[in-house]
C-alpha positions, -999 to 999 in steps of 0.1 A, spaced: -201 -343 -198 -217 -371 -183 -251 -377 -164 -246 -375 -130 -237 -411 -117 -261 -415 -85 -288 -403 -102 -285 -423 -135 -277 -454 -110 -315 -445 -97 -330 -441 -129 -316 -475 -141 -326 -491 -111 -362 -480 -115 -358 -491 -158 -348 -531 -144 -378 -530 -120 -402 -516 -147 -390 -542 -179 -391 -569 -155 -422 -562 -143 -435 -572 -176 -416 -605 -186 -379 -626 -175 -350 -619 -184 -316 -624 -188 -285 -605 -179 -275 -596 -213 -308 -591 -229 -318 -567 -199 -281 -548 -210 -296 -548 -244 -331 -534 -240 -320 -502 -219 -290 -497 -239 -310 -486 -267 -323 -460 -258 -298 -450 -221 -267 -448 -226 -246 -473 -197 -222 -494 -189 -227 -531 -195 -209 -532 -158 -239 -512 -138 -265 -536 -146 -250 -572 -129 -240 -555 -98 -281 -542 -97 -295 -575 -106 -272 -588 -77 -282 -565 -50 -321 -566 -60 -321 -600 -63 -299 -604 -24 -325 -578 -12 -355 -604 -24 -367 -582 -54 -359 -606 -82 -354 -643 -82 -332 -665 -103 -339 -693 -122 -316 -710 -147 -323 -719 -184 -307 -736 -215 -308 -716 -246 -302 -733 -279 -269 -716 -285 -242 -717 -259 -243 -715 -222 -271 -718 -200 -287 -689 -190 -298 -667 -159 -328 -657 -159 -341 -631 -137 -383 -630 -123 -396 -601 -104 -411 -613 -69 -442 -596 -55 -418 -577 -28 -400 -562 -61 -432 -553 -78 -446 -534 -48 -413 -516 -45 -411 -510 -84 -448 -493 -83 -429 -473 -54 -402 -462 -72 -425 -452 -104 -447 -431 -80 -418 -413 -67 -401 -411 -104 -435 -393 -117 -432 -372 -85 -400 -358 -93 -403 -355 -127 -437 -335 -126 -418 -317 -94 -388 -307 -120 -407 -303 -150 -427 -274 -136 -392 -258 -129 -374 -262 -161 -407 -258 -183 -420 -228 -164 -428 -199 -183 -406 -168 -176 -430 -138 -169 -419 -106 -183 
């Protein structure tokens, strides 16, 4: 069975926001890096990048890279890393907010 979709579309959202708060990347390379250790579909990241980027989170710059095509790089902009500290907060929110749910101790 398979993670819910809208939430896992939330979580990955937050996991672009957070690697690209630290350094640029590429399309592929962003694919890459989450894939290890979520499991998605190389499909669900463009359509992100696209939206994020339309909605002035990222910006785009292009770049050769020594084997093959040029390459599209994506930079967070200050909107996108106010509204990735956002997201976070309201991640560790819900997580705490679930955690002590599921990890509750049963009382006899």
């Amino acid at each position: 069975m398979g993670m819910n979709i809208q939430f896992k579309k939330g979580v990955l959202e937050l996991c672009v926001l957070v690697l690209l708060g630290k350094r640029d990347y590429y399309g592929y390379e962003l694919v890459s890096s989450i894939s290890r250790t979520i499991e998605i579909a190389e499909g669900t990241v463009y359509p992100l990048l696209r939206r994020l980027t339309k909605e002035g989170h990222f910006s785009t710059y292009l770049k050769e890279s020594g084997e093959g095509p040029v390459r599209k790089y994506y930079s967070i902009t200050d909107q996108g890393r106010e509204y990735g500290k956002a997201l976070l907060e309201e991640w560790k929110r819900f997580f705490e907010g679930v955690n002590s749910i599921v990890l509750k101790e049963e009382k006899p």
